[in-house]
N, CA and C atoms as an extended XYZ file, in Angstrom:
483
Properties=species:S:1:pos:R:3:atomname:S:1:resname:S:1:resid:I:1 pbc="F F F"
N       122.323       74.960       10.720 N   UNK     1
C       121.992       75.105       12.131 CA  UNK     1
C       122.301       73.801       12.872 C   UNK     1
N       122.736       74.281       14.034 N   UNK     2
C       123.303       72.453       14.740 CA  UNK     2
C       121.979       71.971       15.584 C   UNK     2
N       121.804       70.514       15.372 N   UNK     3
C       120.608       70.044       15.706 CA  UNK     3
C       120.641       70.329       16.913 C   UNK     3
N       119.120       70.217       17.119 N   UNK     4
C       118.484       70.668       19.001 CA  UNK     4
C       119.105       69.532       19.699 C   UNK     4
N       119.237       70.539       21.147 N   UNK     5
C       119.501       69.253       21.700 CA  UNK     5
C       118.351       68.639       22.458 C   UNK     5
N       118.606       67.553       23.016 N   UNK     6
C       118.182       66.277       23.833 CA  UNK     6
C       117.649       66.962       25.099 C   UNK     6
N       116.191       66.656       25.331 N   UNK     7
C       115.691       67.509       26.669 CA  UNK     7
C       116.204       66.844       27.404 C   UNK     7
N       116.616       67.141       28.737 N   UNK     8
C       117.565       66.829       30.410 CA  UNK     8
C       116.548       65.728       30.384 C   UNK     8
N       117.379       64.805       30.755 N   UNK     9
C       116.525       63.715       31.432 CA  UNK     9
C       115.176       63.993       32.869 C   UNK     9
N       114.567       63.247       33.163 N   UNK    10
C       113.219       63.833       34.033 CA  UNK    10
C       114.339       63.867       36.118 C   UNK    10
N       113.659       64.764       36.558 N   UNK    11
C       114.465       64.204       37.719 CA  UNK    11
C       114.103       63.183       38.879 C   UNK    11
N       114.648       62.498       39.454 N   UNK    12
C       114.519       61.269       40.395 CA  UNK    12
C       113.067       61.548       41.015 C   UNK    12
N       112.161       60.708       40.855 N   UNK    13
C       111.428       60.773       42.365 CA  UNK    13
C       111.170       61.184       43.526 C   UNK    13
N       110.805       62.220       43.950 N   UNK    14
C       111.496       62.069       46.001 CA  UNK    14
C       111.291       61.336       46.508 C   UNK    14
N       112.029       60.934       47.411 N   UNK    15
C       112.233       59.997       48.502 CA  UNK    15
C       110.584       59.822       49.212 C   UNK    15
N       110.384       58.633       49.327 N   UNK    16
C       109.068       58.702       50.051 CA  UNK    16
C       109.141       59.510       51.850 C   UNK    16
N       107.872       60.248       51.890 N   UNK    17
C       107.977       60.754       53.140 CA  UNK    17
C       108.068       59.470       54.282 C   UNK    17
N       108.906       60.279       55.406 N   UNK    18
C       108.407       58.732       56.655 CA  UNK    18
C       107.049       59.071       56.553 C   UNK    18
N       106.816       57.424       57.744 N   UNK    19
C       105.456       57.442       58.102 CA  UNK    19
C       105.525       58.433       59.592 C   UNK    19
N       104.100       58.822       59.739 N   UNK    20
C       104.237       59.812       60.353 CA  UNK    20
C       104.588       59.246       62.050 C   UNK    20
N       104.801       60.201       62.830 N   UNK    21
C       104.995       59.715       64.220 CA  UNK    21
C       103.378       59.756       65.009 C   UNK    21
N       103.463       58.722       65.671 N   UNK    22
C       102.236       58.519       66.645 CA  UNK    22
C       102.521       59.061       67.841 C   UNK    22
N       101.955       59.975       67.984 N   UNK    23
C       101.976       60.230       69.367 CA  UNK    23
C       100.914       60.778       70.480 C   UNK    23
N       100.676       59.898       71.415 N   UNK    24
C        99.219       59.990       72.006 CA  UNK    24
C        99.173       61.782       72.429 C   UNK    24
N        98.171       62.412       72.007 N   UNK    25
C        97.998       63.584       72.982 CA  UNK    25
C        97.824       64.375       74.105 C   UNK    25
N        97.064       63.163       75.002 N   UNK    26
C        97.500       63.591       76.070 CA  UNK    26
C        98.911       63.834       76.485 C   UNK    26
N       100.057       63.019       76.028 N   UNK    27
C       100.807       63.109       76.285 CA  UNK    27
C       101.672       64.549       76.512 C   UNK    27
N       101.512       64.653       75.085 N   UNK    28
C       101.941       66.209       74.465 CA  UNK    28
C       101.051       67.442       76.019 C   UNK    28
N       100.013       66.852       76.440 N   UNK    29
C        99.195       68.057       77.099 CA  UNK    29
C        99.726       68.326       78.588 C   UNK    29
N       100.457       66.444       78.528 N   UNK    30
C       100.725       66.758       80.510 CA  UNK    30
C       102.558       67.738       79.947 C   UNK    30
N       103.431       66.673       78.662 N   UNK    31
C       104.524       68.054       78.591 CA  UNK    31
C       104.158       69.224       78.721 C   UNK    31
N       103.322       69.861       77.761 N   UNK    32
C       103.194       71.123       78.033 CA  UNK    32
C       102.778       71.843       79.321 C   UNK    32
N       102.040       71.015       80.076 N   UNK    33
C       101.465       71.786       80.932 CA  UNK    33
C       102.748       71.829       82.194 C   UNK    33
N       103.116       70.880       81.988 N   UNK    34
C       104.409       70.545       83.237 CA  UNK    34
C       105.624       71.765       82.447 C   UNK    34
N       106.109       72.282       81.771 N   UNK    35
C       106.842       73.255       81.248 CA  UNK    35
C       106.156       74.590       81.673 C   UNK    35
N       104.866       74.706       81.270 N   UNK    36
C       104.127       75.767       81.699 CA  UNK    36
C       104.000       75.771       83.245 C   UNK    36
N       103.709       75.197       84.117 N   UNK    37
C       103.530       75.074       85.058 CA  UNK    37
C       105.216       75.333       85.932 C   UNK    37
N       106.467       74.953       85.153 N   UNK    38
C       107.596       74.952       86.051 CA  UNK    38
C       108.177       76.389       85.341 C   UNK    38
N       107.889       77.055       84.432 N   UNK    39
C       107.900       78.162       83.854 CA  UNK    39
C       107.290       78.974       84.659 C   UNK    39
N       106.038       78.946       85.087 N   UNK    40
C       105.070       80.016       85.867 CA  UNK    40
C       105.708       80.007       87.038 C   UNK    40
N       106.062       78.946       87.269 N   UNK    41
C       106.932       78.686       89.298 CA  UNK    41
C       108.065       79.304       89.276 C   UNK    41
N       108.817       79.118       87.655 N   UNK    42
C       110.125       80.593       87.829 CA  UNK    42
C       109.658       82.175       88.098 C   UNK    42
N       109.036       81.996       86.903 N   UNK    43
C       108.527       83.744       87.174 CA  UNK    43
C       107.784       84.291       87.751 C   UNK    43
N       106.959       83.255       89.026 N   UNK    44
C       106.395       84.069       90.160 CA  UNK    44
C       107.816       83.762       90.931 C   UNK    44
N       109.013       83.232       91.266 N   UNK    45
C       109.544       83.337       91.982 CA  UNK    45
C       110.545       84.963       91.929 C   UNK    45
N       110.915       85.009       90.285 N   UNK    46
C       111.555       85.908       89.907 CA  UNK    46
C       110.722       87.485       90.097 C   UNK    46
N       109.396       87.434       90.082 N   UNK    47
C       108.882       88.363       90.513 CA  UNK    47
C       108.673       89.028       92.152 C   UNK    47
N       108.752       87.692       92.946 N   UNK    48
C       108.626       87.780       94.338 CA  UNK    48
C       109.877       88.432       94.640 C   UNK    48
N       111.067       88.018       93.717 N   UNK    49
C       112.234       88.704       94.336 CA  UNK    49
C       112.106       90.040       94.006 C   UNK    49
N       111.792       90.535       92.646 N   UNK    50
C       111.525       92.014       92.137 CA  UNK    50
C       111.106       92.625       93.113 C   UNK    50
N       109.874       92.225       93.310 N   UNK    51
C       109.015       92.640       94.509 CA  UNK    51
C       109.539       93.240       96.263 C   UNK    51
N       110.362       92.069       96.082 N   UNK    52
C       111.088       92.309       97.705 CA  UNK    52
C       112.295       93.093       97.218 C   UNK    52
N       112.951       93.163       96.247 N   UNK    53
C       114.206       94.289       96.144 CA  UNK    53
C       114.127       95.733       95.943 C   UNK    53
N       112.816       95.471       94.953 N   UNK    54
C       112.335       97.179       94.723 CA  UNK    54
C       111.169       97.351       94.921 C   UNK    54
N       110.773       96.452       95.959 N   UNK    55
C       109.706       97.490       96.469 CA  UNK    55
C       107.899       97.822       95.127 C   UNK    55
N       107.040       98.789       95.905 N   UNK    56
C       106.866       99.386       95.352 CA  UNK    56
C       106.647      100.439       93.812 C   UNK    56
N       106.819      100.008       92.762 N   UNK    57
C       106.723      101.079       92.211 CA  UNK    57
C       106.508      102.584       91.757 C   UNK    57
N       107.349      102.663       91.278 N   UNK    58
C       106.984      104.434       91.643 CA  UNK    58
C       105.577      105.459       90.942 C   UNK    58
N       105.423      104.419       89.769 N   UNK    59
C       103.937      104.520       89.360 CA  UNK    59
C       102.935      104.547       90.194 C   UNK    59
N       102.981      102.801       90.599 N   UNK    60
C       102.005      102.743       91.320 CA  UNK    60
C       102.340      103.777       93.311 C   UNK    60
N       103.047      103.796       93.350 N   UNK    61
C       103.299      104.657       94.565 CA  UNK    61
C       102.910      106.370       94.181 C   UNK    61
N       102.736      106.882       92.819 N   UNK    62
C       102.074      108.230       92.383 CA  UNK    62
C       100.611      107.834       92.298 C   UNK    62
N       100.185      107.218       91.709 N   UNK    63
C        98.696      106.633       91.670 CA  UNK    63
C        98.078      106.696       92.815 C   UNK    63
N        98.834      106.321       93.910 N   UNK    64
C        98.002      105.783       95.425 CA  UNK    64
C        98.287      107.651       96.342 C   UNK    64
N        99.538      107.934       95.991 N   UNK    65
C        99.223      109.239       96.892 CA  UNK    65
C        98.131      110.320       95.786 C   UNK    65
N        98.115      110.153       94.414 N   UNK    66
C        96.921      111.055       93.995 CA  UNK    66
C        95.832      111.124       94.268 C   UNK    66
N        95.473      109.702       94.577 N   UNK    67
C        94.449      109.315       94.959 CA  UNK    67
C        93.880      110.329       96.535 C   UNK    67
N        94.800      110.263       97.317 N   UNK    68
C        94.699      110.983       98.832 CA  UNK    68
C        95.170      112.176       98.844 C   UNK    68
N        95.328      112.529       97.770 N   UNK    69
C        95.760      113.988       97.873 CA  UNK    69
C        94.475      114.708       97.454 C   UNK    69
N        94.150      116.003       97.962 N   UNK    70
C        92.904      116.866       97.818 CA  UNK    70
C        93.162      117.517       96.425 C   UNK    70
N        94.634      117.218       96.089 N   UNK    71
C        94.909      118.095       94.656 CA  UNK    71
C        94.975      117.511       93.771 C   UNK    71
N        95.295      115.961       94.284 N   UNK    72
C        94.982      114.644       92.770 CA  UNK    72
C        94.099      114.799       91.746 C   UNK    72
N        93.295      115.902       91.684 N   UNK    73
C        92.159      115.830       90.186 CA  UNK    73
C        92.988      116.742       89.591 C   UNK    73
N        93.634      117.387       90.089 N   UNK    74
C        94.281      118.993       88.824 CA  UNK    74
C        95.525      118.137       87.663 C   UNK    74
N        95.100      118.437       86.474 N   UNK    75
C        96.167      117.804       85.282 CA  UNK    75
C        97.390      118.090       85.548 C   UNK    75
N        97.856      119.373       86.562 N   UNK    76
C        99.638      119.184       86.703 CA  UNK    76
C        99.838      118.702       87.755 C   UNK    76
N        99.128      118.193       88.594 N   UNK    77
C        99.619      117.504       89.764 CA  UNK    77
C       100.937      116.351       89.692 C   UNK    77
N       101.577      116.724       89.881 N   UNK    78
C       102.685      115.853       90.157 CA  UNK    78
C       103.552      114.977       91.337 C   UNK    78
N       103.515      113.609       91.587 N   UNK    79
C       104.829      113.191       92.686 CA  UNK    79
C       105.923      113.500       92.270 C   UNK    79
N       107.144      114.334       93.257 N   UNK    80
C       108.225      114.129       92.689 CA  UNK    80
C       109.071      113.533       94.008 C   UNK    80
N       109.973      112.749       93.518 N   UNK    81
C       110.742      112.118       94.772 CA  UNK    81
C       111.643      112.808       94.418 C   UNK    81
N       112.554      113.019       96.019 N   UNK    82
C       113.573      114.174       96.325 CA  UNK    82
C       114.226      113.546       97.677 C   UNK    82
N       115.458      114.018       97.745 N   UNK    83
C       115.877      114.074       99.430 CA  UNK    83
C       116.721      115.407       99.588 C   UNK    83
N       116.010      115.608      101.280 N   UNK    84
C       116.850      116.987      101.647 CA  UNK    84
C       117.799      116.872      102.144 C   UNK    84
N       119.043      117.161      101.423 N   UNK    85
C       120.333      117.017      102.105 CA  UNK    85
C       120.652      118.673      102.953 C   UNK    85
N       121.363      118.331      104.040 N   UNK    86
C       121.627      119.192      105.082 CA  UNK    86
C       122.970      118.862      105.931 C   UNK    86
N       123.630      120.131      105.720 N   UNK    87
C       125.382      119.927      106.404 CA  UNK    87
C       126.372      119.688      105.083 C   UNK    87
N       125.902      119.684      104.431 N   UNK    88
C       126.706      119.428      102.816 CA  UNK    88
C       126.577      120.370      101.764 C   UNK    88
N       127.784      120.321      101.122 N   UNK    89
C       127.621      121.519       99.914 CA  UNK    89
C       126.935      120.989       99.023 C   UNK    89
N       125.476      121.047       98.439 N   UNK    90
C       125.038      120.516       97.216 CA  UNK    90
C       125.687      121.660       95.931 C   UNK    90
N       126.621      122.530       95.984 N   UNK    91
C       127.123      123.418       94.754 CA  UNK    91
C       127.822      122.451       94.038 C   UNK    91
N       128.732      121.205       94.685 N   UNK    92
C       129.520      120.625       93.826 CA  UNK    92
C       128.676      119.726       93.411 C   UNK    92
N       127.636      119.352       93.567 N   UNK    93
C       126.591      118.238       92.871 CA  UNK    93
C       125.987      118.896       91.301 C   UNK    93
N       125.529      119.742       91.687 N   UNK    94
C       125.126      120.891       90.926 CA  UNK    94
C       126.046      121.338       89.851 C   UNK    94
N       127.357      121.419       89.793 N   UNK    95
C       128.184      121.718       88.903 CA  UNK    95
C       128.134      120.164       88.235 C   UNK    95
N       128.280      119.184       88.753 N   UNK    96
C       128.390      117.796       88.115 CA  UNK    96
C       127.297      117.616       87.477 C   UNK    96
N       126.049      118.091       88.196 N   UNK    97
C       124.761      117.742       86.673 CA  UNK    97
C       124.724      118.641       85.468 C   UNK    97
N       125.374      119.841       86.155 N   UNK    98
C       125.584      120.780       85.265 CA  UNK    98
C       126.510      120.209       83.514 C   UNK    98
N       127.787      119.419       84.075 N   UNK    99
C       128.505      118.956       83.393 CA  UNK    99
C       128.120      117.622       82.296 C   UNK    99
N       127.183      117.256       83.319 N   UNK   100
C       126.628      115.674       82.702 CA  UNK   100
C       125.693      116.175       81.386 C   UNK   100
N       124.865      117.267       81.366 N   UNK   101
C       123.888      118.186       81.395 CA  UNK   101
C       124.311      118.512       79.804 C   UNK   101
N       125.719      118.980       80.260 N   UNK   102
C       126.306      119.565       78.837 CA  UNK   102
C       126.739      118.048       77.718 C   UNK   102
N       127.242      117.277       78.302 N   UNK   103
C       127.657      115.925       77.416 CA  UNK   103
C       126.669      115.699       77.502 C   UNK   103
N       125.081      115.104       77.334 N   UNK   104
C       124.230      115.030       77.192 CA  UNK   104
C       123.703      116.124       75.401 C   UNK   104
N       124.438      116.968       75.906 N   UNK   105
C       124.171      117.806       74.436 CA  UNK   105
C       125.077      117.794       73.613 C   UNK   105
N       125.938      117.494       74.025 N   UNK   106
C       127.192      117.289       72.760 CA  UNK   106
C       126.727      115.930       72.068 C   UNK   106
N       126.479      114.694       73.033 N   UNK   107
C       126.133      113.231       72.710 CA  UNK   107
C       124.928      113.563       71.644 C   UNK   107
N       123.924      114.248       71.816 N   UNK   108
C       122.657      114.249       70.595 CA  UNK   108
C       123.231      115.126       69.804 C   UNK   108
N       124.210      116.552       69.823 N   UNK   109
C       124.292      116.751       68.314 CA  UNK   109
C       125.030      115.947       68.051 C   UNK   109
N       125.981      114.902       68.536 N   UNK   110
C       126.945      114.330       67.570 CA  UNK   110
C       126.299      112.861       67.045 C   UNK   110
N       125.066      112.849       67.751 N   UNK   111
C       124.238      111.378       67.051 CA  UNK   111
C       124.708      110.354       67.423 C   UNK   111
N       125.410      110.191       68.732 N   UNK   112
C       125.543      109.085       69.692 CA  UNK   112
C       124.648      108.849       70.257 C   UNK   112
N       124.183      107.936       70.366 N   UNK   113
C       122.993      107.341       71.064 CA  UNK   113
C       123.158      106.351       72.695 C   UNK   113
N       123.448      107.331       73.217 N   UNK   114
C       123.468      107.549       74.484 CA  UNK   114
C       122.369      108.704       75.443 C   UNK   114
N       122.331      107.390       76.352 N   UNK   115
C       120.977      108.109       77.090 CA  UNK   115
C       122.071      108.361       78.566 C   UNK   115
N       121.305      110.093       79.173 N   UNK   116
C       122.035      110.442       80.465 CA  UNK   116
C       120.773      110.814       81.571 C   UNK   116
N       120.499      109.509       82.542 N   UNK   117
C       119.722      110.500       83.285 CA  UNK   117
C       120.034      111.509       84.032 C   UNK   117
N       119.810      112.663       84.007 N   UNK   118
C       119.752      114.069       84.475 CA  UNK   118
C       118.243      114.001       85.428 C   UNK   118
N       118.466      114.943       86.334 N   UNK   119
C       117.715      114.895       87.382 CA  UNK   119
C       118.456      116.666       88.026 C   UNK   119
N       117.051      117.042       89.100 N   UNK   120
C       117.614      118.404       89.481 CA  UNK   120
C       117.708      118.827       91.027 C   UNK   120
N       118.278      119.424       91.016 N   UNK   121
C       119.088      120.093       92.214 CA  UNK   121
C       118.566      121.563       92.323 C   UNK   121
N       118.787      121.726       93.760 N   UNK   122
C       117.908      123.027       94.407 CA  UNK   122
C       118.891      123.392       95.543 C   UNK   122
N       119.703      124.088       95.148 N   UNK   123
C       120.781      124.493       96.316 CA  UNK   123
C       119.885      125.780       97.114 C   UNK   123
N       120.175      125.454       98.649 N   UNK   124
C       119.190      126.318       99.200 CA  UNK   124
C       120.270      127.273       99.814 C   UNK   124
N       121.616      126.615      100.245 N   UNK   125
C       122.499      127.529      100.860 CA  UNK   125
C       123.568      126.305      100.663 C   UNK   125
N       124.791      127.407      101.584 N   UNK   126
C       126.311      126.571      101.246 CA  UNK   126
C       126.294      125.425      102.032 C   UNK   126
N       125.056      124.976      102.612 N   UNK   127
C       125.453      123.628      103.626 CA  UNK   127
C       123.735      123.031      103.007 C   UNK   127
N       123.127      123.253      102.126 N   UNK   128
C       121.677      122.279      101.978 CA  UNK   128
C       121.483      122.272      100.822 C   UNK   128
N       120.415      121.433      100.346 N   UNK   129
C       119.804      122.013       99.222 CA  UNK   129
C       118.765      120.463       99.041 C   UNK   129
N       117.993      120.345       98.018 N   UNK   130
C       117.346      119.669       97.427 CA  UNK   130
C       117.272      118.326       96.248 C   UNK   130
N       117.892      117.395       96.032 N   UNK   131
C       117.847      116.677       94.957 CA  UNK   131
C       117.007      115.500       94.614 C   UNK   131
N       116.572      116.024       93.139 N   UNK   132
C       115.945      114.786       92.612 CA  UNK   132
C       116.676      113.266       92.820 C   UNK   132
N       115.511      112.870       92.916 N   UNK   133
C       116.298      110.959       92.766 CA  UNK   133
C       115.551      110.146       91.911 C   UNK   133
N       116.249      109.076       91.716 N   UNK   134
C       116.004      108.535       90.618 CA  UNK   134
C       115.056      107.534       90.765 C   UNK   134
N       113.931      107.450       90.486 N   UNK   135
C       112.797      106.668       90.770 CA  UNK   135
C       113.325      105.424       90.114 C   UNK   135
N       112.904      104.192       91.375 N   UNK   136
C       112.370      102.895       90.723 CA  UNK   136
C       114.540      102.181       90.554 C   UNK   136
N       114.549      102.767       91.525 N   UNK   137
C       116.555      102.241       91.667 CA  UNK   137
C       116.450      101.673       92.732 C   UNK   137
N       117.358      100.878       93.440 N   UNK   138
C       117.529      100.747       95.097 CA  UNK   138
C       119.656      100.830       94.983 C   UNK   138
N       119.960      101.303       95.490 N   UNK   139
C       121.591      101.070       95.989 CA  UNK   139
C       121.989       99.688       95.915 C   UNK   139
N       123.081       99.631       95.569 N   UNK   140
C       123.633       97.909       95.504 CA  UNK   140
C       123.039       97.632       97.192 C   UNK   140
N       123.816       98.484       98.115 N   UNK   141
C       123.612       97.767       99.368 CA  UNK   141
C       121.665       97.645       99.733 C   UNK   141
N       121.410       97.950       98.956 N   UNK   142
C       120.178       97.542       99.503 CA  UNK   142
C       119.644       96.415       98.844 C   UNK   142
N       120.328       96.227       97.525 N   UNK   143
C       119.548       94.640       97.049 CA  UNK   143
C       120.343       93.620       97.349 C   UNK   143
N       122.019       94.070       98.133 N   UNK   144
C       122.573       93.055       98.828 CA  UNK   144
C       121.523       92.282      100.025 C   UNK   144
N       121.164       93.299      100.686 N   UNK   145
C       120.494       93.453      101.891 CA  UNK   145
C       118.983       92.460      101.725 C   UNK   145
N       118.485       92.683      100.738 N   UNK   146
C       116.630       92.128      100.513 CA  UNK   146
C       117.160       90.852       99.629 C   UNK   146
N       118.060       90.895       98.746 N   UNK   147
C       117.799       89.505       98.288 CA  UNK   147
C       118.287       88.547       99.148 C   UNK   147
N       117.834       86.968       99.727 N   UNK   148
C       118.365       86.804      100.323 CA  UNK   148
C       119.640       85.538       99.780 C   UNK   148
N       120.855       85.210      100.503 N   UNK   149
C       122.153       84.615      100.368 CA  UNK   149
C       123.005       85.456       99.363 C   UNK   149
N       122.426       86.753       98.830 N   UNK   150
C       123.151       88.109       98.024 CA  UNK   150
C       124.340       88.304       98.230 C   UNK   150
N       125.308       87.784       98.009 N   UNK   151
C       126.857       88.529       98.474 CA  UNK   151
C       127.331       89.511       97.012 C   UNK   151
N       126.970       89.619       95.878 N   UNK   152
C       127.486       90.383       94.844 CA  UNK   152
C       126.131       90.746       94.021 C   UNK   152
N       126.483       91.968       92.799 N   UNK   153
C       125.537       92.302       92.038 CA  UNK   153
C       125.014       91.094       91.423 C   UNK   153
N       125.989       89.927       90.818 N   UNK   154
C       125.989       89.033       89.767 CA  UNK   154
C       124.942       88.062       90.343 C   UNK   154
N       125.243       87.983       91.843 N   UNK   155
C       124.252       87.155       92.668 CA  UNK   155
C       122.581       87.962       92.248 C   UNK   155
N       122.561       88.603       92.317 N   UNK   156
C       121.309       89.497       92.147 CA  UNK   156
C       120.791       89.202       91.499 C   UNK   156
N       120.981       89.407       90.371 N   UNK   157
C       120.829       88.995       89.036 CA  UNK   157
C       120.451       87.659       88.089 C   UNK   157
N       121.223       86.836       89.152 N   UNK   158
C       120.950       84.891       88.837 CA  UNK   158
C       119.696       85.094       89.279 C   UNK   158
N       119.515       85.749       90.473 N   UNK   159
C       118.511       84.896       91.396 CA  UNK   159
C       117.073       85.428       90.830 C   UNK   159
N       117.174       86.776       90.464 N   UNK   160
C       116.580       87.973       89.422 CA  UNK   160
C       115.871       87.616       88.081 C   UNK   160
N       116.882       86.749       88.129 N   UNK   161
C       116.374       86.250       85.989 CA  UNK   161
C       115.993       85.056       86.034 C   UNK   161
């Protein structure tokens, strides 16, 4: 049998730790608080803009008319936001949700994970009808309009985040 071998030599020492850092605490308390403090001054600013672009919420804007409505206690009570269009064909709108409606069902059986909001339409005749809208949106031109020095979406968005 060939002799044993020689156990591995032991390994080095570690390196001594540094000495630690001194550092007064208050110090650490006015950083933090000055980060926290210029942090909170972003995101009430970023909220003030939320606020002035969209308004309202549409939650809280269902909450406040249930409240004044004589029918607000019944469990199906519902807000629904709508506009009545009049002088216009809503049939060709109607065929387009219709269409969106259907790719929407092709997209889940085929396990694409894509979301379509769908919303509904109430054609009343060949010149009116009824459509859902999309809660809690505003039109580009309107957050051109409320944010202020806004000339593009991208502007929106800086000023937003």
């Amino acid at each position: 049998p060939p002799p044993p071998s020689p156990p591995p030599p032991p390994s080095p020492p570690p390196p001594p730790s540094p000495p630690p850092i001194q550092v007064d605490d208050s110090e650490l308390d006015w950083v933090a608080v000055s980060l926290n403090d210029a942090a909170m001054a972003k995101r009430e600013e970023c909220e003030a803009i939320q606020d002035m672009v969209f308004g309202e919420s549409w939650c809280d804007k269902e909450a406040r008319v249930r409240k004044s409505s004589p029918y607000g206690h019944l469990d199906d009570w519902h807000l629904i936001s709508c506009i009545v269009k009049a002088g216009d064909d809503c049939r060709q709108e109607q065929l387009a949700m219709q269409l969106i409606c259907q790719c929407q069902a092709i997209f889940e059986e085929a396990g694409i994970p894509l979301w379509l909001r769908t919303y509904r339409i109430l054609v009343m005749s060949s010149t009116s009808g009824i459509i859902e809208t999309v809660v809690d949106a505003v039109s580009l031109h309107k957050v051109k309009a409320r944010v202020p020095a806004c000339t593009s979406l991208l502007d929106a968005f800086v000023k937003v985040r």
